[in-house]
N, C-alpha and C positions, 0 to 999 in steps of 0.2 A: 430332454427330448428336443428344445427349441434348437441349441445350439447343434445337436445331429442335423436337424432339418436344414438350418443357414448352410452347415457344413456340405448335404446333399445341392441342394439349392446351388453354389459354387462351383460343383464338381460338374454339375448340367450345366451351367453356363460356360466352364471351361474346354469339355469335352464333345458335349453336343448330343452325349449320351443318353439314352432315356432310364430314368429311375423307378423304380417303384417301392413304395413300402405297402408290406402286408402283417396282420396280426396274426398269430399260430390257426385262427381259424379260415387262414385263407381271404379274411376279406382286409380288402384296398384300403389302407388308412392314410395313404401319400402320397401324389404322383409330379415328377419332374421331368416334363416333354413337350417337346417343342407343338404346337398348337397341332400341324398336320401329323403329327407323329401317330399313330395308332395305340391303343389302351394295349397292354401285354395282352395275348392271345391267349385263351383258356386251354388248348392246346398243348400249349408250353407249362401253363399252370400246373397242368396235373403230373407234370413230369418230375414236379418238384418233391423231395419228401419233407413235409412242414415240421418232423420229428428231430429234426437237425439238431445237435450240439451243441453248446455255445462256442461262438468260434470256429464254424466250420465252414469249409467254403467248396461250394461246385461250379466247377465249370459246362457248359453244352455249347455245341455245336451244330449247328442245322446244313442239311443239304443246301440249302437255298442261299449259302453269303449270311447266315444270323445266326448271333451269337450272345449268349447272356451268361451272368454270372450270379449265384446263389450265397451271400452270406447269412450267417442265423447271428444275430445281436447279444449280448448278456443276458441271463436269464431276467431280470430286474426290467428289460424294456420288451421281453415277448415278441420282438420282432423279426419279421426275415426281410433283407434289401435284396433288391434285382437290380442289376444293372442289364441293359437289352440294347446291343448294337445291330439294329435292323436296316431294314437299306436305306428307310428315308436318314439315317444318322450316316449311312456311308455316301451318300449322295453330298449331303451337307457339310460334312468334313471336306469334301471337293480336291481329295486325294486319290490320283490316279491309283497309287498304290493299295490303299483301301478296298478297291473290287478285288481284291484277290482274297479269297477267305483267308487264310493263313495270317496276314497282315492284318485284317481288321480284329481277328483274333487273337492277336498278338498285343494289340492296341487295347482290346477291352481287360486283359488279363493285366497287365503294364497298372490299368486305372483301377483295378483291384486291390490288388496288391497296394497302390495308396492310398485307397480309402481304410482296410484294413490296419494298416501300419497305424492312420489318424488314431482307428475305432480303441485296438491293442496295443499299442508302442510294441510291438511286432510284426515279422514278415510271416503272411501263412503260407502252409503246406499244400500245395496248390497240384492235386492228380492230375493223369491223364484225362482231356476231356472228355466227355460222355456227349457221344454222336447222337443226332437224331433226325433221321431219315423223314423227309417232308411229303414223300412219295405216300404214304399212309393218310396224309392229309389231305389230299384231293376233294373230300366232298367235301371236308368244310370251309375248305379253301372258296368254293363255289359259294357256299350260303355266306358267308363275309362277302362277297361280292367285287373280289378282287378285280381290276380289271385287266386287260390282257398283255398289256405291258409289263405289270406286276408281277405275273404271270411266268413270262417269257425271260426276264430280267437275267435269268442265272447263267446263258451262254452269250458268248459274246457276239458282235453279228457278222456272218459272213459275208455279207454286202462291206462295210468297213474292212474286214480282214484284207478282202479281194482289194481295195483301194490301196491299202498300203503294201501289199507285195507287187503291185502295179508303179508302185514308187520306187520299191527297190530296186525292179527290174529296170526303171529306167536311169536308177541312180543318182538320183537327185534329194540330195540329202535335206535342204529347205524343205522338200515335199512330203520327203517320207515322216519328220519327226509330228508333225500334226497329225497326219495320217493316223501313225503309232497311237499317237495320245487318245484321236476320236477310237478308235478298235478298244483298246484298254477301257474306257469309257462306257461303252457300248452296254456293258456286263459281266461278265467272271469268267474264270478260264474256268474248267472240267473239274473233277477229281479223279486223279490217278491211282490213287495210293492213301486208302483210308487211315487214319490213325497211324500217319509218320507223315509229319509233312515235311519235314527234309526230302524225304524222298519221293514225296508227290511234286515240290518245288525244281525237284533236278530233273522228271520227267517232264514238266511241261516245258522246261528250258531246252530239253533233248527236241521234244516234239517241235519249239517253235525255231531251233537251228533250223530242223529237218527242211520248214515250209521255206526260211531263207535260204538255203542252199540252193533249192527249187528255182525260187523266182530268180535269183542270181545266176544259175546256168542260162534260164529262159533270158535275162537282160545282156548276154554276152561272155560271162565270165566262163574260161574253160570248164570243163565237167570236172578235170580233176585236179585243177584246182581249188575249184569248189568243195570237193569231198575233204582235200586236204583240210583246208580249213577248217571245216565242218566236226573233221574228225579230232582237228586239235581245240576248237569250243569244247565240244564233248568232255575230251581230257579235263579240262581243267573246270567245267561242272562236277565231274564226280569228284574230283580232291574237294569238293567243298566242304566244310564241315561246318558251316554256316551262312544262311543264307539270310540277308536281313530285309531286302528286298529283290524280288522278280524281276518286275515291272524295271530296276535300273539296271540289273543285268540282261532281259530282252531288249530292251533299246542301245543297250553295249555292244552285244553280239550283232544286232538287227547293221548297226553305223559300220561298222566293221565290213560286212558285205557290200553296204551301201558305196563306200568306196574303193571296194572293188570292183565292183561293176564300173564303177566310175574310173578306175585305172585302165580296164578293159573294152572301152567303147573304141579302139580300136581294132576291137575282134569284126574278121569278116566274115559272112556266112559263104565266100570262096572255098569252093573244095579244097584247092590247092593249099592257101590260108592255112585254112584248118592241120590239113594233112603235116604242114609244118609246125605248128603248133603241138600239136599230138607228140610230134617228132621228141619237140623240146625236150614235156614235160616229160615224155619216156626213158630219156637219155639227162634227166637231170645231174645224176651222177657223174655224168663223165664230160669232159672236157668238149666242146662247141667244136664240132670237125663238119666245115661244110661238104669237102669234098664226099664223104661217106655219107652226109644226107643225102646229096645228089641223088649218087650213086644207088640208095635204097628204096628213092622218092620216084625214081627213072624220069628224073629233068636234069637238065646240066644244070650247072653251081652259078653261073650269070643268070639263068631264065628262072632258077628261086629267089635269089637276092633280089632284081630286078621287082618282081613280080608281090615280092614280101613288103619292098620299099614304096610301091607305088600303092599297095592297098592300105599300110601302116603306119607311114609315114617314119619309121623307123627300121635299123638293121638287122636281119637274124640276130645277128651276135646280139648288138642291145638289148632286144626282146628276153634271149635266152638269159641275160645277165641279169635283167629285173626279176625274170623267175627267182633267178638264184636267191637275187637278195631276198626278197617276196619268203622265201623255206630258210633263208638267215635268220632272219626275223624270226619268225615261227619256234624254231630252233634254239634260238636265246630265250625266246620269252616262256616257252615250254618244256624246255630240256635243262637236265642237266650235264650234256655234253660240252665238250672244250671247247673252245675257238678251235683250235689245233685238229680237234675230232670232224667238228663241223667240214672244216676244209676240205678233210681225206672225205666225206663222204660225200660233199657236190662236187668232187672232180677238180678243186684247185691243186694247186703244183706246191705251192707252200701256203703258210696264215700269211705271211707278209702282202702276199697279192689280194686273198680274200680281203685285209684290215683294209689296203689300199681303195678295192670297188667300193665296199662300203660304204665308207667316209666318203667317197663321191658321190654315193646318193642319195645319203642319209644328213652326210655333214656332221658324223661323231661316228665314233668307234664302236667294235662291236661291244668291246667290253662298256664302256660307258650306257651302251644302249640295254643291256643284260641288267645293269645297277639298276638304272630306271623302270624298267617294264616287267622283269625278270616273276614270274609267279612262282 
């Protein structure tokens, strides 16, 4: 039994976890927790079945970001261990990533799994976890005397959110990534999607493109541009088939926007501007003909160029040609279409032209850039 104890003892000093040993009748023979940590809650106790196996293990999960884990010991020591990831141990760990339930839950099942392995020179069978809805506990949440921070803890704050899509929108990538981290910080995303968190994990990543798109129209970026992009995040959330952290694909996706807006701070809110712009993205497909914008736009083709040059400080043409590469891009790194294909469908004349723009704005090939980025 000592040697269990050193071994627990190790595991709290490593982890940061809180431990508990209890004897089949329920009462505390051992406890391994950081001083402020709180004593396991009776709550959760009775959620346990003391009748366990030898060698069996439960997992639970709580609404509220907590999460604990249930081993029963050899019959020979009568014991059941807890391990309990509460928030003052996700606070403590002082991992952005850890407010995400999914992740801290991931983390306590990980230290499971090696405590187990120590206990059995085996890996256990480890089920789906068993949910437990905190919403029931309200009154006694009140007589504990939680107080309202405690309380409040499980969504993030909208005060924060509102600061970093305020960053986005102005595109300023120094600003936004603290921003990001104080929001993450703040407290837990939602839950989406009970009992899959694959697929709670790809809806809050949906949700949180949703609010960058948002802010990024709002800082300048075309509208459909923006979608575009939007729409190709999206894509390649659902191919995921594993997700190991959120938190560094929301600030993936979040950067990504970030310089876009940043590409696009020379959007003006000029009607005319715009009207040409709009033009662009509509006629991506086909080949940059100003005379027919004119013509469609009813200004001559001097009093657009003109007009485009002094508000952008760039040329239609140009403009139109970052589009292109801007859905090159796109294209490589989310398709599996040709160079060859790509070309026919933004309206180049051959690949040898498209390779050429390119590598002028990129400074490498498309195929080399497909090697590197290519999902």
């Amino acid at each position: 039994m000592n040697q269990l104890l050193a071994l627990l003892k190790e595991l709290h000093l490593a982890s940061n976890i809180s431990i508990f040993v209890y004897d089949h009748e329920q009462k505390l023979v051992n406890q391994f927790k950081q001083t402020v940590s709180p004593s396991f809650p009776n709550r959760f106790l009775t959620k346990i079945d003391f009748s366990l196996t030898t060698g069996s293990v439960k997992i639970f999960n709580t609404s509220r970001n907590e999460c604990f884990s249930v081993i029963s010991l050899p019959e020979n020591n009568r014991k059941i261990l807890v391990l309990w990831c509460n928030v003052q141990t996700i606070a403590a760990l002082g991992y952005f990533r850890d407010s995400f339930p999914s992740i801290s839950l991931e983390r306590l099942i990980s230290y499971t799994k090696i405590l187990y392995f120590s206990l059995f020179q085996k890996l256990p069978v480890i089920e789906q976890p068993n949910f437990i809805s905190d919403f029931s506990f309200v009154a006694e949440e009140k007589d504990e005397h939680l107080t309202e921070t405690d309380v409040n803890i499980y969504h993030n704050s909208y005060y924060k959110e509102k600061l970093m899509l305020q960053a986005l929108e102005k595109g300023i990538l120094v600003e936004f990534r603290p921003r990001l981290a104080d929001f993450i910080n703040s407290g837990t995303f939602g839950k989406m999607a009970v009992g899959n968190e694959l697929r709670n994990s790809k809806n809050l990543l949906i949700a949180a493109t949703t609010l960058f798109t948002r802010a990024a129209i709002k800082g300048g970026m075309h509208p459909e541009s923006a979608y575009m992009l939007s729409d190709r995040c999206v894509q390649r959330i659902e191919r995921l088939n594993q997700i190991d952290s959120i938190v560094d694909l929301i600030q993936e996706i979040g950067e990504i926007f970030v310089k876009r807006v940043r590409a696009a701070q020379s959007f003006s809110n000029s009607s005319l501007i715009f009207l040409i712009q709009d033009y662009v993205f509509k006629n991506l497909a086909e080949p940059i003909n100003l005379t027919l914008m004119a013509k469609q736009l009813g200004y001559s083709k001097n009093y657009l160029c003109r007009s485009f040059k002094q508000a952008t400080n760039q040329t239609i043409v140009d403009y139109a040609n970052e589009q292109k590469i801007r859905e090159i891009q796109s294209q490589l790194i989310f398709s599996h279409k040709t160079v060859t294909e790509i070309a026919a469908m933004l309206g180049f004349y051959d690949q040898s032209y498209l390779t050429k723009l390119f590598k002028k704005y990129l400074h490498t090939t498309p195929t080399q850039f497909r090697k590197k980025y290519h999902i």
